[in-house]
PyMOL commands that place a pseudoatom at each C-alpha (Angstrom):
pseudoatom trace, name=CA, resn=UNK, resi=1, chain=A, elem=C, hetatm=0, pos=[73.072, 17.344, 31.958]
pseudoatom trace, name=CA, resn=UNK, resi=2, chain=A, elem=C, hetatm=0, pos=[69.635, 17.869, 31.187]
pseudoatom trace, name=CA, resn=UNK, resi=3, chain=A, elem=C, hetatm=0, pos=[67.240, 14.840, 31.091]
pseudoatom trace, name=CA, resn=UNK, resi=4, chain=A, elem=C, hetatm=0, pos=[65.678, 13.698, 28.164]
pseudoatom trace, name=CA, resn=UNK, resi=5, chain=A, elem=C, hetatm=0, pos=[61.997, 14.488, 28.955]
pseudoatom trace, name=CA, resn=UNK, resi=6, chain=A, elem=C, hetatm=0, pos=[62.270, 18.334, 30.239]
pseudoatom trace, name=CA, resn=UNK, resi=7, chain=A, elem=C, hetatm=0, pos=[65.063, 18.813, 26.805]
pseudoatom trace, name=CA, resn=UNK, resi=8, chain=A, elem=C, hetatm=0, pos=[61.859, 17.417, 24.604]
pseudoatom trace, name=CA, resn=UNK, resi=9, chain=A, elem=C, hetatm=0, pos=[59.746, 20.049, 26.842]
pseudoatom trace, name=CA, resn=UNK, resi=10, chain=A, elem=C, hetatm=0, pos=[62.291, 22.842, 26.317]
pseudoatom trace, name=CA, resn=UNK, resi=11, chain=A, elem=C, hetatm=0, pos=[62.076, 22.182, 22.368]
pseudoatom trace, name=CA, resn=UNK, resi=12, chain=A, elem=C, hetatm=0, pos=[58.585, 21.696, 22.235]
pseudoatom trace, name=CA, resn=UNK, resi=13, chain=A, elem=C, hetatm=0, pos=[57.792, 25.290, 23.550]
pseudoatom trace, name=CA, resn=UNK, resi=14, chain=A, elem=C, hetatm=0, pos=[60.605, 27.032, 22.258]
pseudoatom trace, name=CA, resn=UNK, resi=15, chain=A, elem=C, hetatm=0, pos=[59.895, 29.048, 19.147]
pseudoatom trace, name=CA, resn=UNK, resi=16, chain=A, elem=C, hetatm=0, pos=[62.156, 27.970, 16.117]
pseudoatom trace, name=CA, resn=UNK, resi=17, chain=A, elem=C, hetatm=0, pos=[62.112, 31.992, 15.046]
pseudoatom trace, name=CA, resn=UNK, resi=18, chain=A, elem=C, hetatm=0, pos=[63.851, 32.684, 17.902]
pseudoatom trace, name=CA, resn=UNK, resi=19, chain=A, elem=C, hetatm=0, pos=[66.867, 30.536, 17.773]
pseudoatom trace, name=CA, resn=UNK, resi=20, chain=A, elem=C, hetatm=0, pos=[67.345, 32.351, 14.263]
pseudoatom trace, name=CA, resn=UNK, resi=21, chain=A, elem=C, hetatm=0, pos=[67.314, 35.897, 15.971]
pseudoatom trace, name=CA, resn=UNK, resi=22, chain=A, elem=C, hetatm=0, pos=[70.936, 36.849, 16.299]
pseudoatom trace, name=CA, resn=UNK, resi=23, chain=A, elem=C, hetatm=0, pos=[72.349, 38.515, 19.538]
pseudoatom trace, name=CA, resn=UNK, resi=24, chain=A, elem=C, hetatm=0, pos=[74.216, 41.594, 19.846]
pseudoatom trace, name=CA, resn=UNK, resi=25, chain=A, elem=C, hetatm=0, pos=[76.661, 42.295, 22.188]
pseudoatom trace, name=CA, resn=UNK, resi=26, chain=A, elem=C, hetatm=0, pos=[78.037, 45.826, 23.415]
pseudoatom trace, name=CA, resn=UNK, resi=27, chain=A, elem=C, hetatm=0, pos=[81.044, 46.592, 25.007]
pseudoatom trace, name=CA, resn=UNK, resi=28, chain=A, elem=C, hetatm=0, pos=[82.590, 49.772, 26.655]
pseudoatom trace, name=CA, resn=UNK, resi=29, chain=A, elem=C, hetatm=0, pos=[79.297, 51.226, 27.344]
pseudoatom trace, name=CA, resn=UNK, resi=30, chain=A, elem=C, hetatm=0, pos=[79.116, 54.644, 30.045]
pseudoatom trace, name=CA, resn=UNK, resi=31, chain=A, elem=C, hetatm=0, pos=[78.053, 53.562, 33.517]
pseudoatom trace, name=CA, resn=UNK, resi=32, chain=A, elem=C, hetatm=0, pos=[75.893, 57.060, 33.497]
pseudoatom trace, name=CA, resn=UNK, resi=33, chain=A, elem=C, hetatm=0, pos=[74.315, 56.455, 30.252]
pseudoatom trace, name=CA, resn=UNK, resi=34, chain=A, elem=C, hetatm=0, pos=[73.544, 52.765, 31.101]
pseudoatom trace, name=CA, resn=UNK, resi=35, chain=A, elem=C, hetatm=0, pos=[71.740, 53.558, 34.637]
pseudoatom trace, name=CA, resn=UNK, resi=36, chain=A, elem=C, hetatm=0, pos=[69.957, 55.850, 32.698]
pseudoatom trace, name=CA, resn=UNK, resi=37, chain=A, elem=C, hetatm=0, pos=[68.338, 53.556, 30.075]
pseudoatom trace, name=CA, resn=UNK, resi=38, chain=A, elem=C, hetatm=0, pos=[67.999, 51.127, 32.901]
pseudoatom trace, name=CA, resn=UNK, resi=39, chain=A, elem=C, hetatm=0, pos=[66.172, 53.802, 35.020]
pseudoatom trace, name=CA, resn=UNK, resi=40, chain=A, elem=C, hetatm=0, pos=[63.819, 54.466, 31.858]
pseudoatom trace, name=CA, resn=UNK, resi=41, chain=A, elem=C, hetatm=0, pos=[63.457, 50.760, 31.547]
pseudoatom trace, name=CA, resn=UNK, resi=42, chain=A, elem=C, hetatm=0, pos=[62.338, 50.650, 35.000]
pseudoatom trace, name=CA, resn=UNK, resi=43, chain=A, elem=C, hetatm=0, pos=[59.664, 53.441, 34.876]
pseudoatom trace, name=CA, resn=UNK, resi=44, chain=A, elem=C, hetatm=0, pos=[58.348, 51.919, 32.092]
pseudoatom trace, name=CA, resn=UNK, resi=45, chain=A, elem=C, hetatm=0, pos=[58.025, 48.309, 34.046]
pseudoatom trace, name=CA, resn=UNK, resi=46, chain=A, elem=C, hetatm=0, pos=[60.273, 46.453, 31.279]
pseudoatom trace, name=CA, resn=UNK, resi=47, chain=A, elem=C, hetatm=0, pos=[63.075, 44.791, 31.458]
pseudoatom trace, name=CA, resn=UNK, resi=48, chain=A, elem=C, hetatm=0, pos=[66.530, 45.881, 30.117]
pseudoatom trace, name=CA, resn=UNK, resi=49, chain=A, elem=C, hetatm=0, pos=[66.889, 43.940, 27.199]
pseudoatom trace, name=CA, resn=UNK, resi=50, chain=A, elem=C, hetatm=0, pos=[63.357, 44.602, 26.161]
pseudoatom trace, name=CA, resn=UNK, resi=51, chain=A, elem=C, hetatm=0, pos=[63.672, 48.382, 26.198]
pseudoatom trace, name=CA, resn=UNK, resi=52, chain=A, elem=C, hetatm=0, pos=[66.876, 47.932, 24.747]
pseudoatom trace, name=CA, resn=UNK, resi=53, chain=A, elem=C, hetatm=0, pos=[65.067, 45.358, 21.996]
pseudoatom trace, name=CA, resn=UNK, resi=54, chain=A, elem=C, hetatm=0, pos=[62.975, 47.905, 21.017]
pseudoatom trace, name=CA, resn=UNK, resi=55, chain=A, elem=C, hetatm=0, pos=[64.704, 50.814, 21.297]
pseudoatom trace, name=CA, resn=UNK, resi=56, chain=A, elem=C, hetatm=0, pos=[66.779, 48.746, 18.143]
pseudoatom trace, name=CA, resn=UNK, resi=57, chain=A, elem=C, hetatm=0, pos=[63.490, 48.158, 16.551]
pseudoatom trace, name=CA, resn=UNK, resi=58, chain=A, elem=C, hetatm=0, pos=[61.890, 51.663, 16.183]
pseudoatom trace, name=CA, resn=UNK, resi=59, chain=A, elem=C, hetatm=0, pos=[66.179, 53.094, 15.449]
pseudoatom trace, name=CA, resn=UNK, resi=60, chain=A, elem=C, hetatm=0, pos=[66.019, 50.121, 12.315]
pseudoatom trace, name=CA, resn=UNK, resi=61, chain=A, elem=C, hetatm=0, pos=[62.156, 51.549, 11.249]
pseudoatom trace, name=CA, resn=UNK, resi=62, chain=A, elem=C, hetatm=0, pos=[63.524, 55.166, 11.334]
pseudoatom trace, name=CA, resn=UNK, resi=63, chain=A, elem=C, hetatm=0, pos=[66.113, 54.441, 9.047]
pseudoatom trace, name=CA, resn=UNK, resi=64, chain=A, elem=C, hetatm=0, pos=[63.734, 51.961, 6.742]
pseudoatom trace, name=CA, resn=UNK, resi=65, chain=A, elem=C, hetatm=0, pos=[61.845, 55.463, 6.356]
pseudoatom trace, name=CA, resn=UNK, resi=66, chain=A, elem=C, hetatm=0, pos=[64.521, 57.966, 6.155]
pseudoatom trace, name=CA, resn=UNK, resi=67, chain=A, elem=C, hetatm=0, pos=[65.810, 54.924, 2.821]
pseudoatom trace, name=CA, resn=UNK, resi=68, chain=A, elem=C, hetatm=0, pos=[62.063, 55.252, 1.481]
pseudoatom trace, name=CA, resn=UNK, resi=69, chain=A, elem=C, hetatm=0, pos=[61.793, 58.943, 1.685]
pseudoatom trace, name=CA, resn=UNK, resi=70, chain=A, elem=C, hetatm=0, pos=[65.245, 59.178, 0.203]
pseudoatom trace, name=CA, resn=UNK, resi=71, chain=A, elem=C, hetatm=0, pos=[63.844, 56.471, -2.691]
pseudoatom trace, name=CA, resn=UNK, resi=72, chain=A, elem=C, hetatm=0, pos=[60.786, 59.415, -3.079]
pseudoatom trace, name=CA, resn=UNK, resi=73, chain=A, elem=C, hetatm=0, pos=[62.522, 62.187, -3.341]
pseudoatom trace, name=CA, resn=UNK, resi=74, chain=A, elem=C, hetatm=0, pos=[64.783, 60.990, -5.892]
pseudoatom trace, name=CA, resn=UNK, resi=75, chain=A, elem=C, hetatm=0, pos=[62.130, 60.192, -8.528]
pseudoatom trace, name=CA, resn=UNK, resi=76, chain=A, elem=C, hetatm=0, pos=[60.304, 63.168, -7.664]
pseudoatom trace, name=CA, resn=UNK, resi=77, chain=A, elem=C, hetatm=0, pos=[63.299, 65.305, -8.678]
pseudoatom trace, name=CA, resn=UNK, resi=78, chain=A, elem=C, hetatm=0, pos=[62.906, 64.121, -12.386]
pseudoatom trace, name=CA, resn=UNK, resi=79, chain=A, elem=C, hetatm=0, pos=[59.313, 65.375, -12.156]
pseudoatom trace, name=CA, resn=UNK, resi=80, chain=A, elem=C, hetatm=0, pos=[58.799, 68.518, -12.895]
pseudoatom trace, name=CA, resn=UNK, resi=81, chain=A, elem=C, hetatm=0, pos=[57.587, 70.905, -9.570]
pseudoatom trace, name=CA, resn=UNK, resi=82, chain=A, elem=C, hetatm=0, pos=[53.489, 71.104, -8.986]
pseudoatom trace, name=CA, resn=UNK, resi=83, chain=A, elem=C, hetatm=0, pos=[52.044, 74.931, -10.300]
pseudoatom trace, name=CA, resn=UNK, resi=84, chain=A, elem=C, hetatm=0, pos=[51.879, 77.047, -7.142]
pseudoatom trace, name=CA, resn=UNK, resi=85, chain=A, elem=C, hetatm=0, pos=[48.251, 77.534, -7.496]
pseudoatom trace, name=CA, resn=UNK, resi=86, chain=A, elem=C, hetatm=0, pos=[48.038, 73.466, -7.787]
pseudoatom trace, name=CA, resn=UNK, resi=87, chain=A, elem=C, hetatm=0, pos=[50.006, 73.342, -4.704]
pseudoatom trace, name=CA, resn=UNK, resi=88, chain=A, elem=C, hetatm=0, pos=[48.056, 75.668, -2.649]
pseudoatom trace, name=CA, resn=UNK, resi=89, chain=A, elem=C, hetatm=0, pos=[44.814, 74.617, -3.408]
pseudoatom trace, name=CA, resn=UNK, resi=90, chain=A, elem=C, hetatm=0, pos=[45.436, 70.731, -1.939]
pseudoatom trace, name=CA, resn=UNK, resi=91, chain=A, elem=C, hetatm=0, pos=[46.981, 72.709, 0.874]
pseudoatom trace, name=CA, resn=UNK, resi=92, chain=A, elem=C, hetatm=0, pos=[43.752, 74.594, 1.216]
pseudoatom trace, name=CA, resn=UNK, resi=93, chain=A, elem=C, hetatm=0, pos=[41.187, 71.460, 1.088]
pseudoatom trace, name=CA, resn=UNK, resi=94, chain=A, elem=C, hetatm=0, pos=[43.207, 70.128, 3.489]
pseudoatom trace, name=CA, resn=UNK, resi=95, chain=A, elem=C, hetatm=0, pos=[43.308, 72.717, 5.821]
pseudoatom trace, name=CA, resn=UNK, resi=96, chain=A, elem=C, hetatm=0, pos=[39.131, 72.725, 5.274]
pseudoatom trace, name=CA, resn=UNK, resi=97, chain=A, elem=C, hetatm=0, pos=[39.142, 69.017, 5.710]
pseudoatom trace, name=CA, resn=UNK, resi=98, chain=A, elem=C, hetatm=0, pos=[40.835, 69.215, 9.070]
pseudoatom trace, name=CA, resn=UNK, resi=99, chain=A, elem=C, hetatm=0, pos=[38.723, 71.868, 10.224]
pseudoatom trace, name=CA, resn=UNK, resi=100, chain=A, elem=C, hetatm=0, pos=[35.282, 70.336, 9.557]
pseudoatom trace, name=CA, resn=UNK, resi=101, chain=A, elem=C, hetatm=0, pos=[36.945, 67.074, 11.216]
pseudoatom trace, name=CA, resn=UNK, resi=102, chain=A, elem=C, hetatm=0, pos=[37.420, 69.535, 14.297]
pseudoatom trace, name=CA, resn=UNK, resi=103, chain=A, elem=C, hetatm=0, pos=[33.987, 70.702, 13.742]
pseudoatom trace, name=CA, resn=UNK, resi=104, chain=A, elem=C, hetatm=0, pos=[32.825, 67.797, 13.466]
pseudoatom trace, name=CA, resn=UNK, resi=105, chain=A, elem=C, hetatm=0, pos=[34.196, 65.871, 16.802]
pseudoatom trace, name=CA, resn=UNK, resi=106, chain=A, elem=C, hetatm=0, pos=[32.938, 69.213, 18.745]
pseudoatom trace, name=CA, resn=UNK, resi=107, chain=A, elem=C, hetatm=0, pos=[29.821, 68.866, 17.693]
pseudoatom trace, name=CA, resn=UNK, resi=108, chain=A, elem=C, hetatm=0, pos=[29.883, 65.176, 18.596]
pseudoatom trace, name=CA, resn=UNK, resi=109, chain=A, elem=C, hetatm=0, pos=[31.529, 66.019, 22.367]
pseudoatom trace, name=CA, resn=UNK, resi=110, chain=A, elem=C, hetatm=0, pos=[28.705, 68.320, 22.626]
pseudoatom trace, name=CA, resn=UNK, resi=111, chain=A, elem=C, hetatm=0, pos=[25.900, 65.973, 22.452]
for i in range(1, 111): cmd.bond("trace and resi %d" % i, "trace and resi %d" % (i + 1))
show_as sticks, trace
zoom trace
C-alpha cells in the first residue's frame, strides 16, 4: 500500500500523455539478435527500451514517408511527364547551385 501523500506526489509529476501511450510486448525473440540490440543500446549509452522506443519511432516515420511518396506518385501519374529539355535544365541549375554553395563555403574556410 502506498500512502496517501507520496500517491498525490506520484500523480502530481507523472505526465497524463504517458499513461495514454500503449505498451507493446514481444515474445519469442532470438537470444543473438537481442544481445545484439542490447550491445548497440549499450554503445550508444541508452537504455534498452529507449533504443528499442526509437528504433519504433524512426520504422513508423519511414513508413509515414514511403504512404506520402506513394500519395505523390499517384497524382503525378495523371500528369502528363515534364519535356526532357524542362527536366534537364532544373537538373542543371541545380547542379550550378550546389557548386557555387561548394564554392562558396571554400572560399569562406579559406579566410
Amino acid at each position: 500500500m502506498i500512502p496517501d501523500d507520496i500517491r498525490a506526489s506520484i500523480a502530481a509529476i507523472t505526465d497524463d500523455s504517458v499513461r495514454d501511450v500503449p505498451n507493446v510486448l514481444i515474445r519469442d525473440v532470438p537470444p543473438d539478435d537481442l544481445e545484439t540490440i542490447r550491445a548497440a543500446a549499450a554503445a550508444r549509452g541508452t537504455s534498452l527500451q529507449t533504443y528499442l522506443k526509437e528504433a519504433l519511432h524512426s520504422q513508423a516515420r519511414y513508413l509515414r514517408r514511403q504512404e506520402a511518396l506513394a500519395r505523390a506518385a499517384g497524382r503525378l501519374r495523371a500528369r502528363p511527364d515534364v519535356p526532357e529539355a524542362e527536366r534537364r535544365a532544373v537538373l542543371d541549375a541545380i547542379d550550378a547551385a550546389h557548386a557555387q554553395r561548394a564554392e562558396d563555403l571554400a572560399d569562406r574556410s579559406t579566410r
